[in-house]
Biopython code that builds the backbone (N, CA, C, O; Angstrom):
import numpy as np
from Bio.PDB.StructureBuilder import StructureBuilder

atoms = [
    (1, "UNK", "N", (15.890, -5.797, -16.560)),
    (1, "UNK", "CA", (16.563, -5.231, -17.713)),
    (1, "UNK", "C", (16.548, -3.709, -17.645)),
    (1, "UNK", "O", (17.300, -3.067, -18.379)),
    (2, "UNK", "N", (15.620, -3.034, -16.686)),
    (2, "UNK", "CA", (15.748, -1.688, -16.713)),
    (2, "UNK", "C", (16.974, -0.804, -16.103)),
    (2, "UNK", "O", (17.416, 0.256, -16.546)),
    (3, "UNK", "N", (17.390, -1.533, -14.976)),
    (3, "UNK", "CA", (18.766, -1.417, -15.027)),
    (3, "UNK", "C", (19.921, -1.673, -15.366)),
    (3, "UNK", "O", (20.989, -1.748, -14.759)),
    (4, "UNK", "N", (19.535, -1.834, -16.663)),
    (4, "UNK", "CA", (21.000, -1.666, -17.732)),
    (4, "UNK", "C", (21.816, -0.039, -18.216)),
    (4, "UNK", "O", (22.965, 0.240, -18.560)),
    (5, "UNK", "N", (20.633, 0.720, -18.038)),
    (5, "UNK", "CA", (21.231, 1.958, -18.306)),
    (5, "UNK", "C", (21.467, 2.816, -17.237)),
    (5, "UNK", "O", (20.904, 2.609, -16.161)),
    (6, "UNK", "N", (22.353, 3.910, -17.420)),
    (6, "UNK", "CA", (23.222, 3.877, -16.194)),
    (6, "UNK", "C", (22.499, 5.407, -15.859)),
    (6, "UNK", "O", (23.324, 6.135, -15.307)),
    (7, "UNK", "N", (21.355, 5.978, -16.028)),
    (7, "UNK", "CA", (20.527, 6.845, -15.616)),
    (7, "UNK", "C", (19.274, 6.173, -14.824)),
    (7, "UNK", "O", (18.685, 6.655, -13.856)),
    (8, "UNK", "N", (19.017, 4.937, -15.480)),
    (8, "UNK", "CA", (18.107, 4.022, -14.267)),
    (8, "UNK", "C", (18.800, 3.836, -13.349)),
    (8, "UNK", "O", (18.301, 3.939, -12.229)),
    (9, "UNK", "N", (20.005, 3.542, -13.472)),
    (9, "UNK", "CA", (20.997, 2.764, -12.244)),
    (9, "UNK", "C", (20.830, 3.944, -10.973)),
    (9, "UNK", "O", (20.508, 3.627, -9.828)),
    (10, "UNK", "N", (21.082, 5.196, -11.360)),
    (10, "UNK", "CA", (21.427, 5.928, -10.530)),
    (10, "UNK", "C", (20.443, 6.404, -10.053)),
    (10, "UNK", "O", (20.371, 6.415, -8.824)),
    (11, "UNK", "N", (19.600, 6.831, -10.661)),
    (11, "UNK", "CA", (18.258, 6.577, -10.046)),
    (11, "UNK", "C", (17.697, 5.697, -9.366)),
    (11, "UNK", "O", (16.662, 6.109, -8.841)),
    (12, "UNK", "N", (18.025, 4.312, -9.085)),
    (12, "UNK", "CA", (17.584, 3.208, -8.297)),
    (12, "UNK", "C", (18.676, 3.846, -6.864)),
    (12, "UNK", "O", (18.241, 4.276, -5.795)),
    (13, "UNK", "N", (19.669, 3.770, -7.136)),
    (13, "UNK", "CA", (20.683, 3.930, -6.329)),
    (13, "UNK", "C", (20.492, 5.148, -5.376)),
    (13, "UNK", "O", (20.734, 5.143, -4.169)),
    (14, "UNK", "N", (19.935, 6.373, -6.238)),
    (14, "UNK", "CA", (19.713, 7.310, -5.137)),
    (14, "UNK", "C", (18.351, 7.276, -4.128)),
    (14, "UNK", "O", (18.374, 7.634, -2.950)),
    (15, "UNK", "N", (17.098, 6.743, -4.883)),
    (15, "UNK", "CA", (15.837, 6.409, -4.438)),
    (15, "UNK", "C", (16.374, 5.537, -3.037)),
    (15, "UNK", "O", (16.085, 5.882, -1.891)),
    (16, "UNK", "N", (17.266, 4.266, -3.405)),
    (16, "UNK", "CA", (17.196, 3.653, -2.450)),
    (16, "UNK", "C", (18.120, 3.893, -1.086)),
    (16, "UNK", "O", (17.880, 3.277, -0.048)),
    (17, "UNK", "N", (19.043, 4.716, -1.186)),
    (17, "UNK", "CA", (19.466, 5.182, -0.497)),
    (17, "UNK", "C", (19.102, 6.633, 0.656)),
    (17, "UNK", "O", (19.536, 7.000, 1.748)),
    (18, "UNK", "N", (17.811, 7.258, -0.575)),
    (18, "UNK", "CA", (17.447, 8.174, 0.357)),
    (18, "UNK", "C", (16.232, 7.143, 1.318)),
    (18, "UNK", "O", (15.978, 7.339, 2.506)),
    (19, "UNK", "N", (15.771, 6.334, 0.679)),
    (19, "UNK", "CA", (14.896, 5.723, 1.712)),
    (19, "UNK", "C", (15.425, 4.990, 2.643)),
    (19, "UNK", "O", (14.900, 4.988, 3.757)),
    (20, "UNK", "N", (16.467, 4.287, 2.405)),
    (20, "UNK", "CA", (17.107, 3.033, 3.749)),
    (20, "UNK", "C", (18.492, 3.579, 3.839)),
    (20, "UNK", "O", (19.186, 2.797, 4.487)),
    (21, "UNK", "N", (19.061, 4.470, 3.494)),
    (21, "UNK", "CA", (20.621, 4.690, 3.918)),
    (21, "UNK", "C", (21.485, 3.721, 3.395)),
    (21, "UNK", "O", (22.500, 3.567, 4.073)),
    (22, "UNK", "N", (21.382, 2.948, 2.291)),
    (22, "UNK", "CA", (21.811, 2.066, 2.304)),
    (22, "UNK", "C", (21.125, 1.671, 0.444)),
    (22, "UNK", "O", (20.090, 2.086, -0.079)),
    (23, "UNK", "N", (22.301, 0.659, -0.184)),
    (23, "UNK", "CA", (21.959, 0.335, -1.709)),
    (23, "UNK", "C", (21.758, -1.607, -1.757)),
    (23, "UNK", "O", (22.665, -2.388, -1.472)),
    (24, "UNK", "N", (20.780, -1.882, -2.055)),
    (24, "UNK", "CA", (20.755, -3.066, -2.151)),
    (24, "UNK", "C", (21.281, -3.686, -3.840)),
    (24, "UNK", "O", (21.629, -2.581, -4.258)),
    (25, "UNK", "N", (21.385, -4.034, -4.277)),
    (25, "UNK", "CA", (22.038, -5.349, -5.582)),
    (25, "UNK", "C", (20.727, -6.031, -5.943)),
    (25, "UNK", "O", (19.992, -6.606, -5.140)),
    (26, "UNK", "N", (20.569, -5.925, -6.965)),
    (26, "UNK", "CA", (18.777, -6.435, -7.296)),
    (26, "UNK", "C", (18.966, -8.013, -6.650)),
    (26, "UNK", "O", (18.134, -8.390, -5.825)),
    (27, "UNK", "N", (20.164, -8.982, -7.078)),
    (27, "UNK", "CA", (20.201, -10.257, -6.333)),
    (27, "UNK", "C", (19.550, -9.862, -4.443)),
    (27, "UNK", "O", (18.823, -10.505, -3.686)),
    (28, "UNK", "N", (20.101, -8.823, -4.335)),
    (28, "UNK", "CA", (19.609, -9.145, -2.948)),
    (28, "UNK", "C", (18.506, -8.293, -2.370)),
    (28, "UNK", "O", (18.533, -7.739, -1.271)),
    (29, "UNK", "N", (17.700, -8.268, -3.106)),
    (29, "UNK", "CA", (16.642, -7.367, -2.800)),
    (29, "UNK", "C", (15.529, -8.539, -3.286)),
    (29, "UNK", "O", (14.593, -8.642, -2.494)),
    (30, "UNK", "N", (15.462, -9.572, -4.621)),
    (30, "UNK", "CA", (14.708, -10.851, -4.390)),
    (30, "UNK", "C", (14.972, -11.961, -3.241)),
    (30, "UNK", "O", (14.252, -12.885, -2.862)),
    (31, "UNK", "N", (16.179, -11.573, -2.846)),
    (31, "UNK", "CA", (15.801, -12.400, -1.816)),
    (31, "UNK", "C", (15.400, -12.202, -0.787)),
    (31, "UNK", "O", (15.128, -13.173, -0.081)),
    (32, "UNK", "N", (15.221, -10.990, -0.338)),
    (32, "UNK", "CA", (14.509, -9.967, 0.928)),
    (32, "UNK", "C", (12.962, -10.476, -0.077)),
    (32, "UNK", "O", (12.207, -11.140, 0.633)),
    (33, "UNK", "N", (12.461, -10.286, -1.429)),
    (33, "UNK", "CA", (11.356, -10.523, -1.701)),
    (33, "UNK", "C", (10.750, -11.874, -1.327)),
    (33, "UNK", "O", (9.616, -11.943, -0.852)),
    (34, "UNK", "N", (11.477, -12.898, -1.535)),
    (34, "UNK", "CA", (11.746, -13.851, -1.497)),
    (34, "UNK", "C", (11.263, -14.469, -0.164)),
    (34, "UNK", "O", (10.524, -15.431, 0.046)),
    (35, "UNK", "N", (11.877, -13.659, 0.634)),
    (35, "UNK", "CA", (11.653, -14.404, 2.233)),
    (35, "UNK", "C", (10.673, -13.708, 2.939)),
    (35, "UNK", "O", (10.677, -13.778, 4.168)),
    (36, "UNK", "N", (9.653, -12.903, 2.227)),
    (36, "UNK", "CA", (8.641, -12.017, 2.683)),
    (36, "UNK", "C", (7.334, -13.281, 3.550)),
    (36, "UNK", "O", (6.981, -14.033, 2.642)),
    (37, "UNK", "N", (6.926, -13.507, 4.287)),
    (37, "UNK", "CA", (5.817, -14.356, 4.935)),
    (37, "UNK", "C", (4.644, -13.929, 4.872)),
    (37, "UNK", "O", (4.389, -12.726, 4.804)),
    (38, "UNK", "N", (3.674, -14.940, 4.886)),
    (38, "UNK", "CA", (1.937, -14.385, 4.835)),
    (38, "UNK", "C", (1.737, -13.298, 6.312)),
    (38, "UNK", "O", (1.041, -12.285, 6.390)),
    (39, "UNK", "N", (2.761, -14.038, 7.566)),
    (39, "UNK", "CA", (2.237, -13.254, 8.800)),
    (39, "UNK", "C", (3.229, -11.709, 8.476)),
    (39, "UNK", "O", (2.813, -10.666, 8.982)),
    (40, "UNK", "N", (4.058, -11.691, 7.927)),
    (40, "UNK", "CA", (4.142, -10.271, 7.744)),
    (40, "UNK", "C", (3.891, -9.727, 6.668)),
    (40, "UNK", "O", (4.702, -8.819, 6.485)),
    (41, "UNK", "N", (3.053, -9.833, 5.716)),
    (41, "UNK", "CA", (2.163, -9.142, 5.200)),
    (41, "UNK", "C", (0.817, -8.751, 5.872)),
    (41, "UNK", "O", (0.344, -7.622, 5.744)),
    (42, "UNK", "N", (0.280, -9.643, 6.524)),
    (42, "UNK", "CA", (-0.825, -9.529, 7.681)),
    (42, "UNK", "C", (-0.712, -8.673, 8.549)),
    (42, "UNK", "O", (-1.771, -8.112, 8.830)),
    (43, "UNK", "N", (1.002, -8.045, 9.603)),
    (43, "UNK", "CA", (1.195, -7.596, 10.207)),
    (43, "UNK", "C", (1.592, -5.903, 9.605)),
    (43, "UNK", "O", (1.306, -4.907, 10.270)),
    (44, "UNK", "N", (2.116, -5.854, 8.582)),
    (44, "UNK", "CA", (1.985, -4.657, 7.693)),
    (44, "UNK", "C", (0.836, -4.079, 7.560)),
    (44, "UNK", "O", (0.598, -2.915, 7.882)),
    (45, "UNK", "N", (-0.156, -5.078, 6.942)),
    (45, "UNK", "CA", (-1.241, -4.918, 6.470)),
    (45, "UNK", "C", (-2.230, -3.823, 8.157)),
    (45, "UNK", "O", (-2.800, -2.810, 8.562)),
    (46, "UNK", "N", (-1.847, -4.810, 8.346)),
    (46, "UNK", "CA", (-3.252, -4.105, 9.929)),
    (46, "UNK", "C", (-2.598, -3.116, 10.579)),
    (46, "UNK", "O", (-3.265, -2.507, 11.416)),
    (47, "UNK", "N", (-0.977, -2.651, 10.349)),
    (47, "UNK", "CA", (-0.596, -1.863, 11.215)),
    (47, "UNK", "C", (-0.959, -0.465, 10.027)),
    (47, "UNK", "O", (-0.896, 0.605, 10.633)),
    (48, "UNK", "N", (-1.218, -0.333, 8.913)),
    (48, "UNK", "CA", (-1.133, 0.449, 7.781)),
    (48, "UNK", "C", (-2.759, 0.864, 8.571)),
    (48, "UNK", "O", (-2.891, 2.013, 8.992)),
    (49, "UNK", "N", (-4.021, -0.219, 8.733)),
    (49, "UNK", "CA", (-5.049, 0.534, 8.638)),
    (49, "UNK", "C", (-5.367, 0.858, 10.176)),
    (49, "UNK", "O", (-6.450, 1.189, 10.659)),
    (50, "UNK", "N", (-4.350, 0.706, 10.703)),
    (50, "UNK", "CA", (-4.716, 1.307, 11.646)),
    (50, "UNK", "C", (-5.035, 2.930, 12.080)),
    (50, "UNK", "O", (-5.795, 3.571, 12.805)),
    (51, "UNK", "N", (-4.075, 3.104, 11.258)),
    (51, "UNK", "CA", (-4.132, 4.649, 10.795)),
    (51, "UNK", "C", (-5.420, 5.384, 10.201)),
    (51, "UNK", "O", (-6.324, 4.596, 9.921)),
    (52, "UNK", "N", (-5.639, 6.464, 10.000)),
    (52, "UNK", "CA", (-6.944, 7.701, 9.494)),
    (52, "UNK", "C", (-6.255, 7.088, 7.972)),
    (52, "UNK", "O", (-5.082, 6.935, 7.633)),
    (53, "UNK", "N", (-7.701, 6.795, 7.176)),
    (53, "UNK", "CA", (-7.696, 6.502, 5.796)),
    (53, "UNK", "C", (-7.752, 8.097, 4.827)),
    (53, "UNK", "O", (-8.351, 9.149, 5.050)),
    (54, "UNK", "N", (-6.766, 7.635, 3.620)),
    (54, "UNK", "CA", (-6.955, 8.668, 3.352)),
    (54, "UNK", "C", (-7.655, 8.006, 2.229)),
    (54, "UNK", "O", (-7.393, 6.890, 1.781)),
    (55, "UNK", "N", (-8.873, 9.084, 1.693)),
    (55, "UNK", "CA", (-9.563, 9.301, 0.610)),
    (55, "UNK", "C", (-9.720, 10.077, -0.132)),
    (55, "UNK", "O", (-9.600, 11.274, 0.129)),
    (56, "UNK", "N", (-10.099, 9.518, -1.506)),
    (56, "UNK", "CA", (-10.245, 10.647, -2.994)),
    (56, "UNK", "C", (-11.097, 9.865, -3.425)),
    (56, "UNK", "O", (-11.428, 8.693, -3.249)),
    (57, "UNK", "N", (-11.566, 11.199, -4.362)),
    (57, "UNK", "CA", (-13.146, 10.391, -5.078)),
    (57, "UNK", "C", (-13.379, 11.403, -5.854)),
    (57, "UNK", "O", (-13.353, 12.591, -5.532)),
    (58, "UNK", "N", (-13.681, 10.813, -7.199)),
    (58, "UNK", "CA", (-13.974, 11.813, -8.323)),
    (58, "UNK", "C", (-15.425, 11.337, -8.967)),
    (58, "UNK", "O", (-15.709, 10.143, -8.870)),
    (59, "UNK", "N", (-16.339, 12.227, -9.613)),
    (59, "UNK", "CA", (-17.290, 11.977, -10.021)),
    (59, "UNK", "C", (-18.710, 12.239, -9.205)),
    (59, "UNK", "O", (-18.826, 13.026, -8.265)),
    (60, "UNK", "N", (-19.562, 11.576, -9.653)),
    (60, "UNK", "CA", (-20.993, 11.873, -8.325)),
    (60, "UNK", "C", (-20.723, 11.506, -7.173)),
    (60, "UNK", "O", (-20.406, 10.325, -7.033)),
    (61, "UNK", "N", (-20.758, 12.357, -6.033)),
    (61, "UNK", "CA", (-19.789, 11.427, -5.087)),
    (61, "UNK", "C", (-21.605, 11.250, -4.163)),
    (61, "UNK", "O", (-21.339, 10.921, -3.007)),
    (62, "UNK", "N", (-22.988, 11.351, -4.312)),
    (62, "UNK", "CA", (-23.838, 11.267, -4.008)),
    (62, "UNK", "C", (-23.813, 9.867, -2.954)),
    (62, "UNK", "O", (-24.350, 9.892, -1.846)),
    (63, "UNK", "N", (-23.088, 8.643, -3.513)),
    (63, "UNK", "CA", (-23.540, 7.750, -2.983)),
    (63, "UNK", "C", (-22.290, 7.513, -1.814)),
    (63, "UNK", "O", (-22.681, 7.107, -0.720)),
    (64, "UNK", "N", (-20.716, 7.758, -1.997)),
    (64, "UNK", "CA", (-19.886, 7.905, -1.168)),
    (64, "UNK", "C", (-20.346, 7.700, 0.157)),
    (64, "UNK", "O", (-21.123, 8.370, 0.836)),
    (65, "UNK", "N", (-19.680, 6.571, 0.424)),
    (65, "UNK", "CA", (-19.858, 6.280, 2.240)),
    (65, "UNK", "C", (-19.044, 7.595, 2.898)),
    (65, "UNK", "O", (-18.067, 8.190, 2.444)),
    (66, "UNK", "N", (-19.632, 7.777, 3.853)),
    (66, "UNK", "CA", (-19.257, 9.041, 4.956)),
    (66, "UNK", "C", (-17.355, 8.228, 5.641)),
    (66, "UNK", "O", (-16.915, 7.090, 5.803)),
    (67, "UNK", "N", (-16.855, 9.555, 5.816)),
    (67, "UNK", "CA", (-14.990, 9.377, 6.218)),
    (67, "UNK", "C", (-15.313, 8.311, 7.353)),
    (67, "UNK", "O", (-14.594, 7.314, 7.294)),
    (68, "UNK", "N", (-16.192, 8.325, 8.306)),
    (68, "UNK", "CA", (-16.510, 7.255, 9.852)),
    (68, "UNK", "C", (-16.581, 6.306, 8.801)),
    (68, "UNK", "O", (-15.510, 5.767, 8.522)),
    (69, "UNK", "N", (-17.677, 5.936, 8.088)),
    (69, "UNK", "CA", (-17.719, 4.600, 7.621)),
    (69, "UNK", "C", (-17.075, 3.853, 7.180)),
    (69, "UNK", "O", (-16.935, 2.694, 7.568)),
    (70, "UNK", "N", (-16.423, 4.511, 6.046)),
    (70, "UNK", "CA", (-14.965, 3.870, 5.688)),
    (70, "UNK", "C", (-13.689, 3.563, 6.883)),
    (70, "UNK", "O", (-13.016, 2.532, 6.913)),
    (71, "UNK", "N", (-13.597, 4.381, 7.551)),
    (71, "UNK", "CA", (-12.577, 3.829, 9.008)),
    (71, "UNK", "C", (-13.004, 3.014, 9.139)),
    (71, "UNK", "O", (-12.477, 2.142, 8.448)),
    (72, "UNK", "N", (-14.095, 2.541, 9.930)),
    (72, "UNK", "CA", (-14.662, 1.860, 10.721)),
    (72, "UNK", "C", (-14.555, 0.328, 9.931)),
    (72, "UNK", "O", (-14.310, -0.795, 10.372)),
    (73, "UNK", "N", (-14.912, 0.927, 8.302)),
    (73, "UNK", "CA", (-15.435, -0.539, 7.424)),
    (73, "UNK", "C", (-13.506, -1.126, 7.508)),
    (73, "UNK", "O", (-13.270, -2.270, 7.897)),
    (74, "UNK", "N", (-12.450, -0.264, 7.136)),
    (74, "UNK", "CA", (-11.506, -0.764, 7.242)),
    (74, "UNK", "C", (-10.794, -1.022, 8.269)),
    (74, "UNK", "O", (-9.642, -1.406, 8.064)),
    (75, "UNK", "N", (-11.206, -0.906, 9.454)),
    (75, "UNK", "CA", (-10.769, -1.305, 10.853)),
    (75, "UNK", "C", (-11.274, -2.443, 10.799)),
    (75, "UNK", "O", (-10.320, -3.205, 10.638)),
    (76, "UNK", "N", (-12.349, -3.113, 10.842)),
    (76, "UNK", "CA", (-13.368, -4.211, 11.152)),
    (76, "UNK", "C", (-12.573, -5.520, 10.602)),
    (76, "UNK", "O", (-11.574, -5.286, 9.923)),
    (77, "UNK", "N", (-12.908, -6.798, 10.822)),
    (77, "UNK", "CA", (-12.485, -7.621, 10.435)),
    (77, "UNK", "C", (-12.881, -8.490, 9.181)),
    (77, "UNK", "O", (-12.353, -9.576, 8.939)),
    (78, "UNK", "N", (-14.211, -7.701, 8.130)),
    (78, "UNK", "CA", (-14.928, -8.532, 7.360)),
    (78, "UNK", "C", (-14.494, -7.173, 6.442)),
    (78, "UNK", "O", (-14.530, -7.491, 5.253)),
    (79, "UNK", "N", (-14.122, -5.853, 6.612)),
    (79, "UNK", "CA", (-13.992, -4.723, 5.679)),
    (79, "UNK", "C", (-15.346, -3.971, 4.843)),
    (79, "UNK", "O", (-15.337, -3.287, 3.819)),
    (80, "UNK", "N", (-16.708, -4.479, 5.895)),
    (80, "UNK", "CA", (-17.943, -4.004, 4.659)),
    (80, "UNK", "C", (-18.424, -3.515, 5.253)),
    (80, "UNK", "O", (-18.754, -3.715, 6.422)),
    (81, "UNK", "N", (-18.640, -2.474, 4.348)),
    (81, "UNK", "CA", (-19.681, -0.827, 4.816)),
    (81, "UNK", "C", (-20.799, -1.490, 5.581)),
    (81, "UNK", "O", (-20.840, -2.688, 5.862)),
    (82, "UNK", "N", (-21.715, -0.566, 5.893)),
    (82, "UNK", "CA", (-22.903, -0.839, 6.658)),
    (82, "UNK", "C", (-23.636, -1.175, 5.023)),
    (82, "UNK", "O", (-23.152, -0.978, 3.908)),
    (83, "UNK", "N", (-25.048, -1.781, 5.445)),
    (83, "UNK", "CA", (-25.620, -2.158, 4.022)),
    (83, "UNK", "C", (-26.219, -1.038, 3.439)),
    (83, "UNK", "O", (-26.897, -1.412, 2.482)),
    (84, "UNK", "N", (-26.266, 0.187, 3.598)),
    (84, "UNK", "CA", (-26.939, 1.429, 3.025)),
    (84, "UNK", "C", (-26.443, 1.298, 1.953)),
    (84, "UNK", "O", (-27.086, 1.518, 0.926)),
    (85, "UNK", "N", (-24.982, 0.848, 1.948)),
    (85, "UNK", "CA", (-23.775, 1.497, 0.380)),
    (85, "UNK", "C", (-23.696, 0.552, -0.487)),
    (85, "UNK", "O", (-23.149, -0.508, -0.184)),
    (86, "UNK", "N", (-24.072, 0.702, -1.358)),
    (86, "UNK", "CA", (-24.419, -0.806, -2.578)),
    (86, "UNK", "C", (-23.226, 0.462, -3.301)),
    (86, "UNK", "O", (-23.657, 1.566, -3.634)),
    (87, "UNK", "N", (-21.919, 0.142, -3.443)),
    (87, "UNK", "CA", (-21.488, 1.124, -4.598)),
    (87, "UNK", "C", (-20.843, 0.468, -6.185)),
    (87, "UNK", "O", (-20.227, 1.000, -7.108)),
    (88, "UNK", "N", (-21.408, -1.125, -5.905)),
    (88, "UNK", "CA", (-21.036, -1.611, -7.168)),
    (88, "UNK", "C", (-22.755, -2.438, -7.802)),
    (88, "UNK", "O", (-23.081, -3.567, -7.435)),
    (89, "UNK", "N", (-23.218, -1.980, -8.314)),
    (89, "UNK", "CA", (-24.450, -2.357, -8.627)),
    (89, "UNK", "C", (-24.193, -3.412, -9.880)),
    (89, "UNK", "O", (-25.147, -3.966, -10.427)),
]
sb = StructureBuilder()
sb.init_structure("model")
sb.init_model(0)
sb.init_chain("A")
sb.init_seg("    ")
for serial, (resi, resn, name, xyz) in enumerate(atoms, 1):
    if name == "N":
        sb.init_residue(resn, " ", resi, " ")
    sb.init_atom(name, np.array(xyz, "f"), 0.0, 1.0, " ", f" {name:<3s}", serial, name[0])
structure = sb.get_structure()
C-alpha cells in the first residue's frame, strides 16, 4: 500500500534503478522473492562473511571481543567466540 502515492512510487523507481539499471513491478519482484532457495541464502550468506567484518559498539566496550576474534568467530563454522567472552550473562 505504500506505493500508492506517487512520491513513494518514484522513489522506489529511482532507488531501483540506480541499483539494477532496471525497474521491477512489485508483482515481479515477489516472485524473484518467491523463488529465493535455502542454498542461496547459504551461498550469499558465506560469500558476505567472507569479507573484513565491520564493527560498532557503544557503551563499556571493556568486555568486547578483539577485531581477530570476531573474524575468525564469523568465519568458523559454529560462529562462537573463544570462551573468554561470556557477553550475554
Amino acid at each position: 500500500m505504500n506505493l500508492e502515492s506517487r512520491p513513494v512510487i518514484f522513489e522506489d523507481v529511482g532507488r531501483q534503478v540506480l541499483a539494477t539499471r532496471s525497474r521491477k513491478l512489485p508483482h515481479e519482484l515477489c516472485t524473484l522473492i518467491r523463488n529465493v532457495k535455502p542454498e542461496d541464502v547459504k551461498r550469499v550468506a558465506s560469500k558476505m562473511l567472507r569479507g573484513k567484518p565491520a564493527v560498532a559498539a557503544l557503551g563499556d566496550l571493556t568486555n568486547l571481543p578483539t577485531y581477530e576474534h570476531i573474524q575468525t568467530a564469523l568465519s568458523s563454522k559454529d560462529g562462537r567466540l573463544p570462551r573468554t567472552y561470556r557477553l550475554f550473562q
